[in-house]
Each structure stands twice: as structure tokens, then as C-alpha cells.
C-alpha positions in Angstrom: 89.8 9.8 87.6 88.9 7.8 84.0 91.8 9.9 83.1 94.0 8.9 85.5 93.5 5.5 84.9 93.6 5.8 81.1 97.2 6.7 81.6 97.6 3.3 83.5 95.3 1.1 80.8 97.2 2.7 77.9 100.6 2.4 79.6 102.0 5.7 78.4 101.9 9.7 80.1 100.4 10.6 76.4 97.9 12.9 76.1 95.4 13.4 73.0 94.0 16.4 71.3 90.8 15.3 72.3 88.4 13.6 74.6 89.3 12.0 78.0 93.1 11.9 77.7 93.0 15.5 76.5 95.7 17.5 78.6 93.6 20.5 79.7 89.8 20.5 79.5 88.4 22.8 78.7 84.9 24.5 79.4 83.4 22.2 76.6 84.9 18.9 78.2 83.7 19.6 81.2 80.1 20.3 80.0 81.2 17.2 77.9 81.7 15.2 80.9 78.4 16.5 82.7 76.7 14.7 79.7 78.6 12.0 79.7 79.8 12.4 76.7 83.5 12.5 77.0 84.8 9.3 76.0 88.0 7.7 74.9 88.7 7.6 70.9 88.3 4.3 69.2 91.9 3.6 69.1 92.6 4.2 72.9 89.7 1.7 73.7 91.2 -0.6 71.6 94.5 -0.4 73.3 93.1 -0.2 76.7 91.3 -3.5 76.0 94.2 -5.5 74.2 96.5 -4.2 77.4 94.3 -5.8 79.9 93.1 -9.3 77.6 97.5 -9.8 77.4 97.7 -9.3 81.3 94.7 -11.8 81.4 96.9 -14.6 79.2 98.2 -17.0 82.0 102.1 -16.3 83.2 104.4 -18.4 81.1 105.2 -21.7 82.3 101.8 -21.8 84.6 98.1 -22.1 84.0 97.7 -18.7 86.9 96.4 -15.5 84.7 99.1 -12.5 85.7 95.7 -11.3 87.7 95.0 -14.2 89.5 93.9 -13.8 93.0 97.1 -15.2 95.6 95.2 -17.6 98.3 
């Protein structure tokens, strides 16, 4: 599921050699997973957090964030 929804933070059907966005797990991901130790690389975070803070800037020509709740 974290996978999944990396795909839709990062905004792009790439995978990575490694870690979460990794194409096929393997038996060591998945034991890496069970210790919660399968994690996104430093640059994917990164990404992932500067995606979401630019959908948080208000819409041009309001004060509303792009996420705002409709009432």
C-alpha cells in the first residue's frame, strides 16, 4: 500500500533499485518490511514532502489551500 501511494506522492510510475518503490521485492524486502525497515530513500521523501507542501500553497487568485475542505 506505502508503495502504491508513493507512486501518487512522487507523481511518477518510477520504480527504484531499492527500498519501498523497488519493482519486485524480494525475500529480503519482505523480511525488510516485517522489521519495518523498508523505507523510502532520502531523495523520494524529499520529493514526496515538497509535492504535498506545493498542493498545500493556497490556489492562485484565493486564500483556499488546493486541499481545503468544500462546505
Amino acid at each position: 500500500m506505502a508503495h502504491e501511494i508513493g507512486h501518487l506522492l512522487l507523481g511518477t510510475p518510477e520504480h527504484s533499485s531499492r527500498g519501498i518503490m523497488r519493482a519486485r521485492w524480494e525475500r529480503e524486502d519482505l523480511r525488510d518490511a516485517a522489521r519495518r525497515c523498508l523505507v523510502f530513500n532520502s531523495e523520494q521523501a524529499e520529493k514526496m514532502r515538497a509535492n504535498v507542501r506545493s498542493r498545500m500553497l493556497p490556489e492562485p487568485g484565493t486564500t483556499r489551500s488546493v486541499l481545503a475542505f468544500q462546505e
